[in-house]
DRENTORKOL-3810 file (N, C-alpha, C; in nm, 4 decimals):
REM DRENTORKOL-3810
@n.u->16.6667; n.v->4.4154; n.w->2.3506; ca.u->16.6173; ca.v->4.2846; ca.w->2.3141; c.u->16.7358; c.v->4.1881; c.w->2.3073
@n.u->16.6944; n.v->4.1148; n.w->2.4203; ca.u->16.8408; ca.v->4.0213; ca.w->2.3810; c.u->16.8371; c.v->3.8784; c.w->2.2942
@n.u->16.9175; n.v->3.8277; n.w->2.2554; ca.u->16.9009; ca.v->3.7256; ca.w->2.1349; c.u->16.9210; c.v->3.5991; c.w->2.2283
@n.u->16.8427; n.v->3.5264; n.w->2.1411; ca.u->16.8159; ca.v->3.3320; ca.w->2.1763; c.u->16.8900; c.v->3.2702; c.w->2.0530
@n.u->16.9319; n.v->3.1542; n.w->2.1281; ca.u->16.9632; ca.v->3.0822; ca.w->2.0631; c.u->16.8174; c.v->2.9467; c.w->2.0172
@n.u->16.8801; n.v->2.8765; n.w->1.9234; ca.u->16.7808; ca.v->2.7859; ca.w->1.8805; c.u->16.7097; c.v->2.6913; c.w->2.0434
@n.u->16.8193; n.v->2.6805; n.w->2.1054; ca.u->16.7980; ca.v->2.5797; ca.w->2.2245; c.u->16.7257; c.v->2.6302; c.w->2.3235
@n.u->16.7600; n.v->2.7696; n.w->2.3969; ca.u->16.7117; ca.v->2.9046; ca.w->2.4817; c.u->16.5642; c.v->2.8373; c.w->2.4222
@n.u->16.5193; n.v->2.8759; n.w->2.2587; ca.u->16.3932; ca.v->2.8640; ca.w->2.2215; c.u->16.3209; c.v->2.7216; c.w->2.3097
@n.u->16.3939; n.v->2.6039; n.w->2.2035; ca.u->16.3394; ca.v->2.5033; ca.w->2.2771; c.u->16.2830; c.v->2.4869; c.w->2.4002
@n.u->16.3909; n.v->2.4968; n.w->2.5124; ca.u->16.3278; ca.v->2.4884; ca.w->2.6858; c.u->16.2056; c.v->2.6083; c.w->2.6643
@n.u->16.1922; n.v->2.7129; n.w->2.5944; ca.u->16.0776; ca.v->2.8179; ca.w->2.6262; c.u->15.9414; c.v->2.7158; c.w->2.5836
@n.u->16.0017; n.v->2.5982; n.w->2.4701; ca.u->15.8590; ca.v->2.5311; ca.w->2.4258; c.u->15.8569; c.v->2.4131; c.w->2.5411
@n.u->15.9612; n.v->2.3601; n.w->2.6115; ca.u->15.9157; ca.v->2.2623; ca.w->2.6843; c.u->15.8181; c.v->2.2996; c.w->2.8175
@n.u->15.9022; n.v->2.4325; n.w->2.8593; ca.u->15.8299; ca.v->2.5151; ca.w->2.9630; c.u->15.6413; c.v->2.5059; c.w->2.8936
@n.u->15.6197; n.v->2.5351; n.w->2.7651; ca.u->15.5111; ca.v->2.5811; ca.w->2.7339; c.u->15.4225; c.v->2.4134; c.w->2.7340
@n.u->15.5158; n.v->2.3168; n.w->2.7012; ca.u->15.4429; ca.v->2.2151; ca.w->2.7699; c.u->15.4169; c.v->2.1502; c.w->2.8760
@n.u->15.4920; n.v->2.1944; n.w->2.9462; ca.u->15.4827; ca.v->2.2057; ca.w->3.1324; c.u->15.3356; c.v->2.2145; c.w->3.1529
@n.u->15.3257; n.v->2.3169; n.w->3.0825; ca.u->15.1926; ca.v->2.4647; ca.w->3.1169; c.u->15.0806; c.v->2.4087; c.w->3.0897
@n.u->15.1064; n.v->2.3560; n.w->2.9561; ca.u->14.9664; ca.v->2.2886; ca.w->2.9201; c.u->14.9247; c.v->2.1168; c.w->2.9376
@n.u->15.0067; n.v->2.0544; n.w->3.0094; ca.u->15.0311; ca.v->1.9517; ca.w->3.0713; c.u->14.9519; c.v->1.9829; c.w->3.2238
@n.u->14.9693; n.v->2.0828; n.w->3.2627; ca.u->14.8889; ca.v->2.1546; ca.w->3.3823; c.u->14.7441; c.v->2.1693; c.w->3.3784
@n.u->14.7369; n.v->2.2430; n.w->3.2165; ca.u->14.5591; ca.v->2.3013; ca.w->3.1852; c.u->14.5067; c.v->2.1514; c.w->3.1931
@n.u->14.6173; n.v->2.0362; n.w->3.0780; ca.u->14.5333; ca.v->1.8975; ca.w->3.0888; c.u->14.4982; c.v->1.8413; c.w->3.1609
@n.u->14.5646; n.v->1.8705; n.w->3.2937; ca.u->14.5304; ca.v->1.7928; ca.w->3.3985; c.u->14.4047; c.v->1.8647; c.w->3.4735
@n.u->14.3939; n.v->1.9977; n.w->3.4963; ca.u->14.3021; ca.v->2.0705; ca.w->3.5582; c.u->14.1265; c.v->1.9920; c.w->3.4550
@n.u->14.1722; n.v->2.0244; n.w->3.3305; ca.u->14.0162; ca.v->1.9925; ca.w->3.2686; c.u->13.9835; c.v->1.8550; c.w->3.2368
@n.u->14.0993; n.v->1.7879; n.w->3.2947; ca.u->14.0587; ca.v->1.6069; ca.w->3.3097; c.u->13.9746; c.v->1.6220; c.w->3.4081
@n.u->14.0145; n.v->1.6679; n.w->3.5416; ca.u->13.9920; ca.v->1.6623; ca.w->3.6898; c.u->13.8314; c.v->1.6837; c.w->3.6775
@n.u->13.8188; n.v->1.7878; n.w->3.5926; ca.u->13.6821; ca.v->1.9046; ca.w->3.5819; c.u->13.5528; c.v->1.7923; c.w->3.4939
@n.u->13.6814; n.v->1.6938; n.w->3.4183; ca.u->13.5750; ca.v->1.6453; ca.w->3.3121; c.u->13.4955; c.v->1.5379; c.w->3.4001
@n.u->13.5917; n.v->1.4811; n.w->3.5161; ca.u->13.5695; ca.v->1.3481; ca.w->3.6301; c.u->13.4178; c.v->1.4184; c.w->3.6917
@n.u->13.4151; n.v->1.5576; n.w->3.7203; ca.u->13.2804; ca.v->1.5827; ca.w->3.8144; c.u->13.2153; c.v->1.6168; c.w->3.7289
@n.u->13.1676; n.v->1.5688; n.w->3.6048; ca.u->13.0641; ca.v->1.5903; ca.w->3.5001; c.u->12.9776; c.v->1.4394; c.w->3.4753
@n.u->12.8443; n.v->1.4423; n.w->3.4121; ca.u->12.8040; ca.v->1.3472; ca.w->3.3526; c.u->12.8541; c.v->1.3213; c.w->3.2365
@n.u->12.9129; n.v->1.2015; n.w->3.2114; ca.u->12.9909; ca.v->1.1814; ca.w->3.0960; c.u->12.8860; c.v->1.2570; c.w->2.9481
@n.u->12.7705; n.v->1.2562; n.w->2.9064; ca.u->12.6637; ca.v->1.2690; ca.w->2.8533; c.u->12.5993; c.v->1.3891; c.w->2.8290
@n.u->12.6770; n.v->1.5203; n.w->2.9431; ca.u->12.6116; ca.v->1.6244; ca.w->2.9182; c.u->12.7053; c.v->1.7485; c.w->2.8321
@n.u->12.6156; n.v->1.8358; n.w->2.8155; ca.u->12.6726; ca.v->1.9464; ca.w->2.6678; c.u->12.8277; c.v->1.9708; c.w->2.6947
@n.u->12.8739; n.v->1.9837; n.w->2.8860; ca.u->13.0194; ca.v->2.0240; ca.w->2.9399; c.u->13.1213; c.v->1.8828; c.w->2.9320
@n.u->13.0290; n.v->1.8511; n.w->2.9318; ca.u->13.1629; ca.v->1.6948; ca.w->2.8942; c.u->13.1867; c.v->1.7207; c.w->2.7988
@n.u->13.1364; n.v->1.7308; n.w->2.7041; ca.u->13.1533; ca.v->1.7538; ca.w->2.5068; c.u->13.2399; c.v->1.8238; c.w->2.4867
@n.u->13.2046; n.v->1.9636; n.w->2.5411; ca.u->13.3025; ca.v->2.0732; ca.w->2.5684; c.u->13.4120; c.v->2.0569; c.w->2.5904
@n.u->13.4310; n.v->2.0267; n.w->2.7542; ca.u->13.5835; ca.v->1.9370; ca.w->2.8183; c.u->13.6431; c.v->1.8631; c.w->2.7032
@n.u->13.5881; n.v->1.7738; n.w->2.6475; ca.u->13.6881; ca.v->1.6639; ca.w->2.5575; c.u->13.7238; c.v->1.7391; c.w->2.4264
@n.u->13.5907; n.v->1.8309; n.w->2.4321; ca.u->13.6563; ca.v->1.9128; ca.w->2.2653; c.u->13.7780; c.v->1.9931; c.w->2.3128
@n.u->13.7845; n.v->2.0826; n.w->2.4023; ca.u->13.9244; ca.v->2.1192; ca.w->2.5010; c.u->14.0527; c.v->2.0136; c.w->2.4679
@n.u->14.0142; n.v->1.9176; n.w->2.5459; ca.u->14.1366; ca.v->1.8542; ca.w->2.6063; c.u->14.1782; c.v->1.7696; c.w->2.4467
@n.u->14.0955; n.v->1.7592; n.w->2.3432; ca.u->14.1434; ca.v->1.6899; ca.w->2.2094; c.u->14.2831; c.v->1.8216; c.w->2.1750
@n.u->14.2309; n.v->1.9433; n.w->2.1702; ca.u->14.3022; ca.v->2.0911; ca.w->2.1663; c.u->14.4080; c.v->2.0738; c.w->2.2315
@n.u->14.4230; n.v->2.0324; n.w->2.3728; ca.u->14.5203; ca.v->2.0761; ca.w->2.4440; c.u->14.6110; c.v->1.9878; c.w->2.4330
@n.u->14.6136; n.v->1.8773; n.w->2.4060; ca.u->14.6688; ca.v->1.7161; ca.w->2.3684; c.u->14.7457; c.v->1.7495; c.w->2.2659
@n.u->14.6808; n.v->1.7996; n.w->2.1127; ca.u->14.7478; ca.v->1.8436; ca.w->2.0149; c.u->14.8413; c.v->1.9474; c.w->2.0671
@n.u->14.8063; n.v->2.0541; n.w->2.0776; ca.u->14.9392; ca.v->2.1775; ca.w->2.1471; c.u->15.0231; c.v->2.0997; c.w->2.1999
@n.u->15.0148; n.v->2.0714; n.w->2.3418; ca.u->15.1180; ca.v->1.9683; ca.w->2.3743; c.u->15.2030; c.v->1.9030; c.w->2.3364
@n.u->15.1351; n.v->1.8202; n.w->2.2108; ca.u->15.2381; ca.v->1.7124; ca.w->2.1282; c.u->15.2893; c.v->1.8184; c.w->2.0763
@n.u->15.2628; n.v->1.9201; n.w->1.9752; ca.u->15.3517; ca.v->1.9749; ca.w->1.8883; c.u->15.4417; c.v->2.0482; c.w->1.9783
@n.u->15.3995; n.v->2.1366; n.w->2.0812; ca.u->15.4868; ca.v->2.2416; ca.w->2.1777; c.u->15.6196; c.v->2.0865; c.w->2.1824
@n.u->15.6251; n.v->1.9684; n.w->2.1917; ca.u->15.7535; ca.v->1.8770; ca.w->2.2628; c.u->15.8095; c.v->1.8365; c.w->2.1231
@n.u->15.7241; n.v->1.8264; n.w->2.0257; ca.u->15.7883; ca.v->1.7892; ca.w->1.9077; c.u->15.9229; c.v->1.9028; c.w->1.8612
@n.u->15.8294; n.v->2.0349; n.w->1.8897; ca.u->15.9324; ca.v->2.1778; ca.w->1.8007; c.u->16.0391; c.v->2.2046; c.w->1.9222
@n.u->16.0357; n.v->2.1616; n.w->2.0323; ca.u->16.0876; ca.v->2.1731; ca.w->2.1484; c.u->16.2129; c.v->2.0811; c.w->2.1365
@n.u->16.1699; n.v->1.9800; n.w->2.0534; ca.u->16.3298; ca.v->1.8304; ca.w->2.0522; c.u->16.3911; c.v->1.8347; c.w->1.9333
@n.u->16.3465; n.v->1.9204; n.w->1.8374; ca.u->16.3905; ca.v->2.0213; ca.w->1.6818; c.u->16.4576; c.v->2.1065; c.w->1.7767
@n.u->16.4398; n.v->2.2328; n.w->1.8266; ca.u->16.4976; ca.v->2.3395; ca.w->1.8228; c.u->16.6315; c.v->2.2873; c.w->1.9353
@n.u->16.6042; n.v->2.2133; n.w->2.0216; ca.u->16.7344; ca.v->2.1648; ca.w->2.1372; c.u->16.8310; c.v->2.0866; c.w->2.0215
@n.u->16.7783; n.v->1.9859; n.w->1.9835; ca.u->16.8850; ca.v->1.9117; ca.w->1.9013; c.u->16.9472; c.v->2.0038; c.w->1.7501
@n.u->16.8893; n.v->2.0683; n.w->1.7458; ca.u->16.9459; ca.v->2.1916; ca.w->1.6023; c.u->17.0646; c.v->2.1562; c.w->1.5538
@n.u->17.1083; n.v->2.2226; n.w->1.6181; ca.u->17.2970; ca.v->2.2451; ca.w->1.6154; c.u->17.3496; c.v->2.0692; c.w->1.6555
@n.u->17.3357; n.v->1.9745; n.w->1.7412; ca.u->17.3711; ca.v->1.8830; ca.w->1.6926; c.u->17.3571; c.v->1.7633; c.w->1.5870
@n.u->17.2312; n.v->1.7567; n.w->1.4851; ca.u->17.2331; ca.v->1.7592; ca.w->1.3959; c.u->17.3418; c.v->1.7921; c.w->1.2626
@n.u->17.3058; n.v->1.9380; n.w->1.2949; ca.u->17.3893; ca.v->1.9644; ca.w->1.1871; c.u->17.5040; c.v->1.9727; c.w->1.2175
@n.u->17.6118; n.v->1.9160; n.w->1.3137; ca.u->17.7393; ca.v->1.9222; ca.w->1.3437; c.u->17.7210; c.v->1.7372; c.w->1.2752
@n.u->17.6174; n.v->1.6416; n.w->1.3015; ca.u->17.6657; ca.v->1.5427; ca.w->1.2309; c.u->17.6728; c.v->1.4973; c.w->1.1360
@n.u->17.6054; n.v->1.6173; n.w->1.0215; ca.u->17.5869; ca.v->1.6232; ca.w->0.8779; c.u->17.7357; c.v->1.7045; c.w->0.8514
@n.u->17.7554; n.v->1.7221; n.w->0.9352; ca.u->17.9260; ca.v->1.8338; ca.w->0.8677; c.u->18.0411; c.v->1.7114; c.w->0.8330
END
């Protein structure tokens, strides 16, 4: 098992918003060939409210774990 650093982590969360920046776009696409009105639209947007949140947080913990160590080099 080899060891990460705080930053290693980070890019693994930006990668993970890559990913789901991908799903968002696939179940936008999916939500366009629906009637705005029916039970799968509901669905789709209850999804994509989900995937929106992940997203934000996956870039939030992603610009924490990269900036880590410079932080605390400017509190020293």
């Amino acid at each position: 098992m080899s060891k990460k650093t705080l930053y290693d982590l980070g890019k693994e969360y930006y990668e993970q918003a890559d990913i789901l920046h991908s799903q968002i776009f696939a179940v936008r696409e999916k939500l366009r060939a629906v009637s705005p009105v029916c039970k799968e639209a509901y669905r789709l947007k209850s999804t994509l409210s989900v995937l929106y949140r992940q997203r934000s947080e996956a870039v939030e913990i992603a610009r924490i774990l990269c900036a880590y160590y410079d932080r605390k080099e400017d509190a020293a």
